[in-house]
Backbone as XML, in Angstrom:
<?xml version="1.0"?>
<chain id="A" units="angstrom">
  <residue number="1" name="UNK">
    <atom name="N" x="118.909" y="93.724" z="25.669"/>
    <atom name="CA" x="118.457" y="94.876" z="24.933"/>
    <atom name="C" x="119.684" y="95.633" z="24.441"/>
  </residue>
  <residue number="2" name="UNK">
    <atom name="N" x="119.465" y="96.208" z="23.743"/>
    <atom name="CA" x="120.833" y="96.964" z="22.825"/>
    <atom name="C" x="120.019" y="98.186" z="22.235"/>
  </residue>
  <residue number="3" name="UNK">
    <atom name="N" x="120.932" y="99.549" z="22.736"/>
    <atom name="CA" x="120.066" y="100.497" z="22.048"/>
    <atom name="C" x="121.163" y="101.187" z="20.964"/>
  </residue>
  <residue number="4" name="UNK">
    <atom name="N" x="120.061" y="101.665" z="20.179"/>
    <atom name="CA" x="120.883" y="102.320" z="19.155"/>
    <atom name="C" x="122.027" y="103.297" z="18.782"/>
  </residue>
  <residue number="5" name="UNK">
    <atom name="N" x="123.391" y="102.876" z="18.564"/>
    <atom name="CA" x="124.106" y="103.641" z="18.688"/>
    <atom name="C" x="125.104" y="102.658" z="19.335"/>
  </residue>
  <residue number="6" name="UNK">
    <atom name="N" x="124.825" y="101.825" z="19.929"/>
    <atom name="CA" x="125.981" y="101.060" z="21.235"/>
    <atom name="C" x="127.029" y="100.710" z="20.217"/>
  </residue>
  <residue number="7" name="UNK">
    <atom name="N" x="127.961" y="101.477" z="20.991"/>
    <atom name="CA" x="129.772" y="100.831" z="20.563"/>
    <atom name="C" x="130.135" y="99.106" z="20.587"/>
  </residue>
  <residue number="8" name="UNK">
    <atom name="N" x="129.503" y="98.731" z="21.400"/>
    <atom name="CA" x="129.802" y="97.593" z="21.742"/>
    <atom name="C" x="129.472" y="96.617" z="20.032"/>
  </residue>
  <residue number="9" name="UNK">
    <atom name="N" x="130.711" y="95.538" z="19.249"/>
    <atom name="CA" x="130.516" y="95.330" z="18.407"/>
    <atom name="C" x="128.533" y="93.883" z="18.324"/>
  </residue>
  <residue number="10" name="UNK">
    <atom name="N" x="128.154" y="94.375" z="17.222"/>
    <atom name="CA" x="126.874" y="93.709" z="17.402"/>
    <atom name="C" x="127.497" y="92.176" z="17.422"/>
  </residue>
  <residue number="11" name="UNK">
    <atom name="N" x="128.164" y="91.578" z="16.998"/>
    <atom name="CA" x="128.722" y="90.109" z="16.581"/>
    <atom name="C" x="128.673" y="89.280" z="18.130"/>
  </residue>
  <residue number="12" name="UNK">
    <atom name="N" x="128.727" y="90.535" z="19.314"/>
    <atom name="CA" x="128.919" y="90.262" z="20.566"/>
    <atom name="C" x="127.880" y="89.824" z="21.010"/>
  </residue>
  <residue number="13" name="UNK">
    <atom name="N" x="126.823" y="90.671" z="20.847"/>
    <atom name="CA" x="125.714" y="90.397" z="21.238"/>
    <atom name="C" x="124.794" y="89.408" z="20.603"/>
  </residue>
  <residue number="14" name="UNK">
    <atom name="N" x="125.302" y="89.299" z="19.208"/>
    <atom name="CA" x="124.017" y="88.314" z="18.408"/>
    <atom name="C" x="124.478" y="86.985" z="19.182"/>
  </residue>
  <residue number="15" name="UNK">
    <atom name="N" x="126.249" y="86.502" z="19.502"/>
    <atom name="CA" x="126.970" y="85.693" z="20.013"/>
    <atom name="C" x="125.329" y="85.003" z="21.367"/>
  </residue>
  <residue number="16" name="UNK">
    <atom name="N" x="125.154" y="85.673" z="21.738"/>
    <atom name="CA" x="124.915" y="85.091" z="22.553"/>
    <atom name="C" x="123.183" y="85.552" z="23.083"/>
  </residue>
  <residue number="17" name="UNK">
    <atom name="N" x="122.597" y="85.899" z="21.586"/>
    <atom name="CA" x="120.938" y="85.913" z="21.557"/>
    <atom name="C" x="120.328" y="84.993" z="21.466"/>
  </residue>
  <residue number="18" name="UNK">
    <atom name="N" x="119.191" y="84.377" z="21.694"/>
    <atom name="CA" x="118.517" y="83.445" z="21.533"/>
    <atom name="C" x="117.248" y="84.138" z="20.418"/>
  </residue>
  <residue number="19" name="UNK">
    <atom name="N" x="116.923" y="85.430" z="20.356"/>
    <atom name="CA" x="115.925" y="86.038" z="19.094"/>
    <atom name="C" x="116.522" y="87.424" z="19.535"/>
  </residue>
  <residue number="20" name="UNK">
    <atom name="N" x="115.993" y="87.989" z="18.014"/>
    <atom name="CA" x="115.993" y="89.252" z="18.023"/>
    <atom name="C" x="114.847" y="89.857" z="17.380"/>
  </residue>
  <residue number="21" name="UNK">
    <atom name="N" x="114.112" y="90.896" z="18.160"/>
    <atom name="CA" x="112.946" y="91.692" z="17.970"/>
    <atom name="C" x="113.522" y="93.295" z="17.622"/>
  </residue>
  <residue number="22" name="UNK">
    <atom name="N" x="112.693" y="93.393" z="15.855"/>
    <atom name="CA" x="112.815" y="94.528" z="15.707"/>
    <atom name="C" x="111.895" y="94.705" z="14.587"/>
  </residue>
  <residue number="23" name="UNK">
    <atom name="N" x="112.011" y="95.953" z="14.656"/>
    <atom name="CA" x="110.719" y="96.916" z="13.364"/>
    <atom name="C" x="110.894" y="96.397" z="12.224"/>
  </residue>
  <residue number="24" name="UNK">
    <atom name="N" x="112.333" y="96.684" z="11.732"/>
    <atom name="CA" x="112.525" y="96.737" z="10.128"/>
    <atom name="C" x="114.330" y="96.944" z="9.883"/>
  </residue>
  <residue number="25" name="UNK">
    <atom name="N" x="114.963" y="97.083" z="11.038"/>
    <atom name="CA" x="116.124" y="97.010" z="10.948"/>
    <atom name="C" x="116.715" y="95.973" z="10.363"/>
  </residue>
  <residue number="26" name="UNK">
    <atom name="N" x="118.347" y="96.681" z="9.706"/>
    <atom name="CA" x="118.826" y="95.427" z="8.861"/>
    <atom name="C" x="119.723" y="94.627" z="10.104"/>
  </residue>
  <residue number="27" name="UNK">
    <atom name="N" x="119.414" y="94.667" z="11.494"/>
    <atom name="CA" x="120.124" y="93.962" z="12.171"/>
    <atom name="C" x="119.252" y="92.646" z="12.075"/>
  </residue>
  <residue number="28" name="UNK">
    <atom name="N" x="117.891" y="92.742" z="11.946"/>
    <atom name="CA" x="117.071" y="91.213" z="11.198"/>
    <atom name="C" x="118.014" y="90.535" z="10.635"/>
  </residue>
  <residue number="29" name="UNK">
    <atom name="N" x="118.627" y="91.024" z="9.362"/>
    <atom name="CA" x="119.518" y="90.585" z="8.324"/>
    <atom name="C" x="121.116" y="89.612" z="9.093"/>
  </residue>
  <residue number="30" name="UNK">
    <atom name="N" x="121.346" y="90.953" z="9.579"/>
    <atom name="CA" x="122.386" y="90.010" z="10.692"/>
    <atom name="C" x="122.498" y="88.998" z="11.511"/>
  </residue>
  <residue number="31" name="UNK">
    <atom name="N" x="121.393" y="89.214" z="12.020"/>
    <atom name="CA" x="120.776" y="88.202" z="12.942"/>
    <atom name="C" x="120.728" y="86.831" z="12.088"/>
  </residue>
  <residue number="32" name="UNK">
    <atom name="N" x="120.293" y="86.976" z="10.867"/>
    <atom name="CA" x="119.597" y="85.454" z="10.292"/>
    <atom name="C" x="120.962" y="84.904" z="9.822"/>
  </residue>
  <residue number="33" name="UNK">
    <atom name="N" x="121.217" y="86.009" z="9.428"/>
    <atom name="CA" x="123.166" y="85.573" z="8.687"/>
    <atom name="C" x="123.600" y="84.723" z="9.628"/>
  </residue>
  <residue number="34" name="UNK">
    <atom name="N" x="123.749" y="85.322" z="11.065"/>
    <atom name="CA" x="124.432" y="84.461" z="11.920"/>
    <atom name="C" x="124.015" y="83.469" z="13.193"/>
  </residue>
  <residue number="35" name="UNK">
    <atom name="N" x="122.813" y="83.343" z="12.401"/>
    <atom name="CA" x="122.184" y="82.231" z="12.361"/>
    <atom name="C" x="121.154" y="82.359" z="13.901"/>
  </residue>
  <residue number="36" name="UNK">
    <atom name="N" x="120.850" y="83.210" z="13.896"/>
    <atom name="CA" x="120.051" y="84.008" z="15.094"/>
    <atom name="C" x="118.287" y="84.019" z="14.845"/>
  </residue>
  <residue number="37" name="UNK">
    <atom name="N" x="117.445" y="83.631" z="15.301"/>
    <atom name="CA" x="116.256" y="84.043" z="14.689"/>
    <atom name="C" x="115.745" y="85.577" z="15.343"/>
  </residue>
  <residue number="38" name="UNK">
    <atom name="N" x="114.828" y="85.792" z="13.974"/>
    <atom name="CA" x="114.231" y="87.324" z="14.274"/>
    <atom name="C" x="112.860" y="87.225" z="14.205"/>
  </residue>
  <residue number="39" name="UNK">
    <atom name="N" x="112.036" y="88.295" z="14.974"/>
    <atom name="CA" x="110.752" y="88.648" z="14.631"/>
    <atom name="C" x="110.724" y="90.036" z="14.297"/>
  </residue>
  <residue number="40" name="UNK">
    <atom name="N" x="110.264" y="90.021" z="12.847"/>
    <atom name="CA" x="110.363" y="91.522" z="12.621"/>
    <atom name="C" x="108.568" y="91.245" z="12.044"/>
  </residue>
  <residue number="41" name="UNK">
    <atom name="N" x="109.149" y="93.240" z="11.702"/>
    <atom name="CA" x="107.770" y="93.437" z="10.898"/>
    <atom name="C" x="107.452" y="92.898" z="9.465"/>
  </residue>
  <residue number="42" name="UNK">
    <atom name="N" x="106.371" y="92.554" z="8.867"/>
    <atom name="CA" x="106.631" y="91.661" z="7.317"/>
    <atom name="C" x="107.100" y="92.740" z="6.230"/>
  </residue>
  <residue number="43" name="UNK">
    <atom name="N" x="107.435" y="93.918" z="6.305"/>
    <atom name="CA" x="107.983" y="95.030" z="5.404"/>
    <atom name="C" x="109.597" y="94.534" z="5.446"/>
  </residue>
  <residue number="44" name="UNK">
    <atom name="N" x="110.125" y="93.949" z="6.647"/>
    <atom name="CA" x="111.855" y="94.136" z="6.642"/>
    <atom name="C" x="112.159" y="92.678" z="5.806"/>
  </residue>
  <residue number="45" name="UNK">
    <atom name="N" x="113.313" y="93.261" z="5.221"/>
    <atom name="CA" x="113.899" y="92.378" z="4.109"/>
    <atom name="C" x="114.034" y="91.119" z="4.452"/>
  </residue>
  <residue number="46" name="UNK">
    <atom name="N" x="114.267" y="90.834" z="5.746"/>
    <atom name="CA" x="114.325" y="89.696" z="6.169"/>
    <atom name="C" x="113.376" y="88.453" z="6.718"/>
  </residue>
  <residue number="47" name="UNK">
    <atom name="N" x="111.972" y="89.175" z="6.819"/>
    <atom name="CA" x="110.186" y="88.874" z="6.960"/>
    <atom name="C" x="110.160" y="87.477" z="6.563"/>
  </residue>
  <residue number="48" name="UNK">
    <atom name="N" x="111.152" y="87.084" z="5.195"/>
    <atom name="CA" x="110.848" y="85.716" z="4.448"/>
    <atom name="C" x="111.113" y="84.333" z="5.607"/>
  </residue>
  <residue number="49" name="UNK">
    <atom name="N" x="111.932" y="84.857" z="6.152"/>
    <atom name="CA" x="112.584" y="83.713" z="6.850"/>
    <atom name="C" x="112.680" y="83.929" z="8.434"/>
  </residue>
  <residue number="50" name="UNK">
    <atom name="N" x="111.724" y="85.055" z="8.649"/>
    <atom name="CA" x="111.819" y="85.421" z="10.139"/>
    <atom name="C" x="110.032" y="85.357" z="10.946"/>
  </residue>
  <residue number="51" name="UNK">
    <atom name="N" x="109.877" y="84.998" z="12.287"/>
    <atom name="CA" x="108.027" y="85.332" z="12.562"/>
    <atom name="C" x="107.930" y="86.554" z="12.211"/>
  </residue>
  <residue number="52" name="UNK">
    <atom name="N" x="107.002" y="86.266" z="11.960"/>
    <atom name="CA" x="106.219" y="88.259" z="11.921"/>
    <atom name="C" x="105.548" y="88.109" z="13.135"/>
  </residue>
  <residue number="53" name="UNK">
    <atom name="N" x="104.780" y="87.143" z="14.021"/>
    <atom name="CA" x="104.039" y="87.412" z="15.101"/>
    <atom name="C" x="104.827" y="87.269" z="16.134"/>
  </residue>
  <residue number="54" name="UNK">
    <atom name="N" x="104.496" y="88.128" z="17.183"/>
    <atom name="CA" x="105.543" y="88.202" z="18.552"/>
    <atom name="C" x="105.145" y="87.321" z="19.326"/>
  </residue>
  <residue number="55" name="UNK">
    <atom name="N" x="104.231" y="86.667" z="18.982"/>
    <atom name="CA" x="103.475" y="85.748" z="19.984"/>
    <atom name="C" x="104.263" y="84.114" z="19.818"/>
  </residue>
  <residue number="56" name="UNK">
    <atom name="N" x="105.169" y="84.494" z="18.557"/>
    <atom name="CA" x="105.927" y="83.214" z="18.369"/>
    <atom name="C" x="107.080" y="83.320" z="19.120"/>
  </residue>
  <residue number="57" name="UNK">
    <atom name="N" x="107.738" y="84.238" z="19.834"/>
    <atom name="CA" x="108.739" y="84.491" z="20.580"/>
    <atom name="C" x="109.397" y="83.675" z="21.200"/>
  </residue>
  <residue number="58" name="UNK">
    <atom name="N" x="108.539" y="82.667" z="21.683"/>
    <atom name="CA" x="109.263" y="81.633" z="22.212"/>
    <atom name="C" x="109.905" y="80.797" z="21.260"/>
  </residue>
  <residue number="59" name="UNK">
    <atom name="N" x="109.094" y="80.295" z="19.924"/>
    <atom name="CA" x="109.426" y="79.729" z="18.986"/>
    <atom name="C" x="109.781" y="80.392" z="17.542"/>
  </residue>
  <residue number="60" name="UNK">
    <atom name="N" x="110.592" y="80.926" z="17.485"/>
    <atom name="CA" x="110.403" y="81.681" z="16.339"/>
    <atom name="C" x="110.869" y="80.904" z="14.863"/>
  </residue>
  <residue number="61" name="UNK">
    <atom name="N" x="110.378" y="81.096" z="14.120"/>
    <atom name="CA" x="110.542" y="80.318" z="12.812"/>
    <atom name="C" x="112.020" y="80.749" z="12.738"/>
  </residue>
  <residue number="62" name="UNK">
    <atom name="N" x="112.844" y="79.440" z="11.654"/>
    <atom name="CA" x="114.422" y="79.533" z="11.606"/>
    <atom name="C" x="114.283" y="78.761" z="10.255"/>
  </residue>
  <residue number="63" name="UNK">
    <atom name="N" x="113.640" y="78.765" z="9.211"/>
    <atom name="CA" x="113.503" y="78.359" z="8.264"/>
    <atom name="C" x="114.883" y="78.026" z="7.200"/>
  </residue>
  <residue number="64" name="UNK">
    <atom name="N" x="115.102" y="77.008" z="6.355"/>
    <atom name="CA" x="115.928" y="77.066" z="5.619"/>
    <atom name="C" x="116.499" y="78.840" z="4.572"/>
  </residue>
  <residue number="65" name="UNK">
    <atom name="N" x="117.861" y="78.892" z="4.792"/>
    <atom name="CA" x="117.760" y="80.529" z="4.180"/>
    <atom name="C" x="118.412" y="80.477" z="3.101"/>
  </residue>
  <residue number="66" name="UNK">
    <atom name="N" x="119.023" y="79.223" z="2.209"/>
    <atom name="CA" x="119.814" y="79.953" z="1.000"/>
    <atom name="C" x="119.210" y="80.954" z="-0.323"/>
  </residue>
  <residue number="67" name="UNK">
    <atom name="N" x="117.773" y="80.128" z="-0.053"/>
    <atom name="CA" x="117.267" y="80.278" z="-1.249"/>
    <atom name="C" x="116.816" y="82.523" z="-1.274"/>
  </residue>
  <residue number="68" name="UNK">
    <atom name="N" x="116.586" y="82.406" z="0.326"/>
    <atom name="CA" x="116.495" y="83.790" z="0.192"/>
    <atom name="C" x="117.432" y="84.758" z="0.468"/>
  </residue>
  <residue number="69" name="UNK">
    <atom name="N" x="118.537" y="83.999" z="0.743"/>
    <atom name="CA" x="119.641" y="85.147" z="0.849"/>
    <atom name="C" x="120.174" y="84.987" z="-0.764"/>
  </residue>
  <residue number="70" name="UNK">
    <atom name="N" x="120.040" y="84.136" z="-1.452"/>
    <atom name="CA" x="120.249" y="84.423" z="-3.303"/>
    <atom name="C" x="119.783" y="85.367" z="-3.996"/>
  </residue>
  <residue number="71" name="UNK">
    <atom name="N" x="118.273" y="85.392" z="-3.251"/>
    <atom name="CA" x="117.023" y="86.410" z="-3.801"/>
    <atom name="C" x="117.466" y="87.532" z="-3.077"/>
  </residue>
  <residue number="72" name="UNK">
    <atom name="N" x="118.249" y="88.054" z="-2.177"/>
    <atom name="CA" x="118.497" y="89.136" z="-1.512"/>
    <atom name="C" x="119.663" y="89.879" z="-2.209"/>
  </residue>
  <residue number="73" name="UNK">
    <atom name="N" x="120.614" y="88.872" z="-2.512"/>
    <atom name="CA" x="122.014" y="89.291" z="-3.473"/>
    <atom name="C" x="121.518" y="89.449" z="-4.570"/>
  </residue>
  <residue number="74" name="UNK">
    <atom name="N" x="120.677" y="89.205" z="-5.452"/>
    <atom name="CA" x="120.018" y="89.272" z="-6.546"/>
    <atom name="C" x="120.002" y="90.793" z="-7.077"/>
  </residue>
  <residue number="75" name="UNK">
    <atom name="N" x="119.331" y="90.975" z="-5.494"/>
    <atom name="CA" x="118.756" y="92.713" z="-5.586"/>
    <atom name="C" x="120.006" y="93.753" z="-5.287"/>
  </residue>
  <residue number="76" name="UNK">
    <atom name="N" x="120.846" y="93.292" z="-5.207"/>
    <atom name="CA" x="122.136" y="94.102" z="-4.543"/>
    <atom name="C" x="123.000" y="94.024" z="-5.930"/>
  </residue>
  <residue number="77" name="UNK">
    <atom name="N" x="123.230" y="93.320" z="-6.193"/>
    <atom name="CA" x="124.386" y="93.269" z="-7.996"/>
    <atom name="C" x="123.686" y="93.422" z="-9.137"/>
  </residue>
  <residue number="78" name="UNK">
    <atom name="N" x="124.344" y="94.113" z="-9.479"/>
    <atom name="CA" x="124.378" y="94.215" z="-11.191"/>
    <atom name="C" x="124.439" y="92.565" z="-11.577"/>
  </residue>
  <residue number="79" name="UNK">
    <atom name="N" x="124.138" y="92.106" z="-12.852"/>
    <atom name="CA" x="124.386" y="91.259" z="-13.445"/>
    <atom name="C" x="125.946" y="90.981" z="-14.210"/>
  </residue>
  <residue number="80" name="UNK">
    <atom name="N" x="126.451" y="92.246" z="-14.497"/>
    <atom name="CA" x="127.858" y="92.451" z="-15.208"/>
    <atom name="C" x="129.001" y="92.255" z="-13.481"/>
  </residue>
  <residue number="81" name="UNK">
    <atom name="N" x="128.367" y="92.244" z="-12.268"/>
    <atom name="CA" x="129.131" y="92.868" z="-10.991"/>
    <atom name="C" x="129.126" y="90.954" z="-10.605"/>
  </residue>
  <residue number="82" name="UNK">
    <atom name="N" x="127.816" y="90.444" z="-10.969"/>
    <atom name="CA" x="127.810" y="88.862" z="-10.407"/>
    <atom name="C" x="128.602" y="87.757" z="-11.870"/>
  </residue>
  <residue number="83" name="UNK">
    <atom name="N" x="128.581" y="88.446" z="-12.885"/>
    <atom name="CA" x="129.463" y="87.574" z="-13.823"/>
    <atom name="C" x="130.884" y="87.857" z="-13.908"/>
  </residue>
  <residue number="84" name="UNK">
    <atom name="N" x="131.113" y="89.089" z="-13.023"/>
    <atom name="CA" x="132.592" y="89.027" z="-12.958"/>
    <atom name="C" x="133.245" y="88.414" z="-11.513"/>
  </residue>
  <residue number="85" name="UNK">
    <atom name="N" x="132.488" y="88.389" z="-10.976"/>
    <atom name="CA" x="132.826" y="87.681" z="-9.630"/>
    <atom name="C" x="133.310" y="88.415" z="-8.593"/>
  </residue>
  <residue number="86" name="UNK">
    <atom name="N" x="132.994" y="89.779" z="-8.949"/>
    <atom name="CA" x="132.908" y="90.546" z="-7.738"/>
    <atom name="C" x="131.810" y="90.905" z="-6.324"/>
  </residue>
  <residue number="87" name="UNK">
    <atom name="N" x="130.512" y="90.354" z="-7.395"/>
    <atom name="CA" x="129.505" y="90.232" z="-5.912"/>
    <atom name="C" x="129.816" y="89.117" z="-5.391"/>
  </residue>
  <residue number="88" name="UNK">
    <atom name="N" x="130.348" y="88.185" z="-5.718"/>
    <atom name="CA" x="130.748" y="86.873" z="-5.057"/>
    <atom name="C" x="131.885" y="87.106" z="-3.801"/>
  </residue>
  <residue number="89" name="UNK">
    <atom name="N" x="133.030" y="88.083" z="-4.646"/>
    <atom name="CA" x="134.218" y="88.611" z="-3.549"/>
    <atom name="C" x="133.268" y="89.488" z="-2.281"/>
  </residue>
  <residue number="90" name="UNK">
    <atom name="N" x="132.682" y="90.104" z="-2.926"/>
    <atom name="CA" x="131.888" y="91.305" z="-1.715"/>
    <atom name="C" x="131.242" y="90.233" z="-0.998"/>
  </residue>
  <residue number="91" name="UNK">
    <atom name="N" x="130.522" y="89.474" z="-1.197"/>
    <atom name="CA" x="129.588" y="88.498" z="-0.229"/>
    <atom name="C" x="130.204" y="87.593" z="0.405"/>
  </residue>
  <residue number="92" name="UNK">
    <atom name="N" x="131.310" y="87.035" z="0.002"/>
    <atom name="CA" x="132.607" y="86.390" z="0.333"/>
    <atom name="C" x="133.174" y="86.747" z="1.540"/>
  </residue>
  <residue number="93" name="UNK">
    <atom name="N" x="134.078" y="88.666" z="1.524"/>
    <atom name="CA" x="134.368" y="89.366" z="2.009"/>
    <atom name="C" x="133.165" y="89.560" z="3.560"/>
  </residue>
  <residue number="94" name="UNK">
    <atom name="N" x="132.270" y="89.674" z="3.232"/>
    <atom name="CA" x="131.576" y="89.821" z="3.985"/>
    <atom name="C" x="130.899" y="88.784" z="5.023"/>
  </residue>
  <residue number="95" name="UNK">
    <atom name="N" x="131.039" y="87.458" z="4.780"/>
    <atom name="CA" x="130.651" y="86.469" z="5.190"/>
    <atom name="C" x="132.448" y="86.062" z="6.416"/>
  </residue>
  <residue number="96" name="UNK">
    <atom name="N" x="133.256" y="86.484" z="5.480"/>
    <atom name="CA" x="134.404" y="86.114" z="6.533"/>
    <atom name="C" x="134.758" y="87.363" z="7.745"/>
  </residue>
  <residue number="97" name="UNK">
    <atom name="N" x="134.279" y="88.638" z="7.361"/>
    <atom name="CA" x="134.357" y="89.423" z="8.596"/>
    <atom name="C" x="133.679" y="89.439" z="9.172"/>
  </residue>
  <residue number="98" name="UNK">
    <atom name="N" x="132.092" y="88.903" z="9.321"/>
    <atom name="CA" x="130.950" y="88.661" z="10.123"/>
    <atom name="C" x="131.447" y="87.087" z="10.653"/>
  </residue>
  <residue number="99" name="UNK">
    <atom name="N" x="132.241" y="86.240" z="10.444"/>
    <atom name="CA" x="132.936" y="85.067" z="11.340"/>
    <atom name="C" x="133.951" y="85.529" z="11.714"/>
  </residue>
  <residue number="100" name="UNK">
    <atom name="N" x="134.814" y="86.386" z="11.788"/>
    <atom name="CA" x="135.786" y="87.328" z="12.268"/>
    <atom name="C" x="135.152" y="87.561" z="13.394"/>
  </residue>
  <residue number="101" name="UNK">
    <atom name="N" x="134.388" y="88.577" z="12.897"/>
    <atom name="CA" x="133.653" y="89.137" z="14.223"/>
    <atom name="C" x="132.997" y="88.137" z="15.388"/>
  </residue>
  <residue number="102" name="UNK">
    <atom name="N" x="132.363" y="87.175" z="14.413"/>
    <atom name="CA" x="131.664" y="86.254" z="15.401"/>
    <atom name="C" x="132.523" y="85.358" z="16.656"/>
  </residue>
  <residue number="103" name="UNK">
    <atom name="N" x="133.693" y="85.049" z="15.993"/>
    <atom name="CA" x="134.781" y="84.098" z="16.599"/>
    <atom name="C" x="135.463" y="85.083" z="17.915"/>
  </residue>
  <residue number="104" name="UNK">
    <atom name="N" x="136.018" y="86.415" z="17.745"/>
    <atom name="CA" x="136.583" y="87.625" z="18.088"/>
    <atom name="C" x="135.537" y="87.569" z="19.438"/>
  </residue>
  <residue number="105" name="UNK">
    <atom name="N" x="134.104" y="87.752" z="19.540"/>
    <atom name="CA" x="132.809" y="87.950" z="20.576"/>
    <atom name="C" x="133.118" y="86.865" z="21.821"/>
  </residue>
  <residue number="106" name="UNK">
    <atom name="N" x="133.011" y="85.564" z="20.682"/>
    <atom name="CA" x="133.096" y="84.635" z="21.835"/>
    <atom name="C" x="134.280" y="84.496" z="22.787"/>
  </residue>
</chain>
């Protein structure tokens, strides 16, 4: 369990989750990034590729994710921000400090 607010970096803890249960938090998001399954509620951004029922807990869906983390960056850039290749650097950027972090946990 991890409550809100904990210092402790999350990369630590996803390190070594087997699921993560939450409302609507973008730690869903994190979770799937790093390759963690979630059960959230079907409102959180991450619903596409995560159970919505808790009753799957044991098994929770881990579905293929490129196609919806494309559709997720989609909604985050400008079109002028993804033809210059700066949402690419930001998602880039971001993909190597979340394995930073991840490598750093273990």
């Amino acid at each position: 369990m991890r409550e809100k607010g904990c210092a402790r970096p999350l990369a630590h803890d996803l390190a070594c989750a087997f699921v993560v249960v939450t409302h609507s938090s973008k730690v869903a998001v994190d979770a799937v990034v790093a390759g963690v399954p979630a059960v959230v509620e079907p409102t959180n951004p991450a619903a596409p590729v995560c159970s919505t029922d808790l009753a799957e807990i044991e098994a929770p869906k881990m579905p293929e994710r490129d196609a919806w983390w494309a559709s997720l960056m989609a909604q985050q850039f400008t079109l002028d921000e993804m033809r210059s290749g700066f949402a690419f650097r930001a998602m880039q950027g971001m993909k190597d400090r979340f394995n930073g972090l991840c490598s750093a946990a273990l």
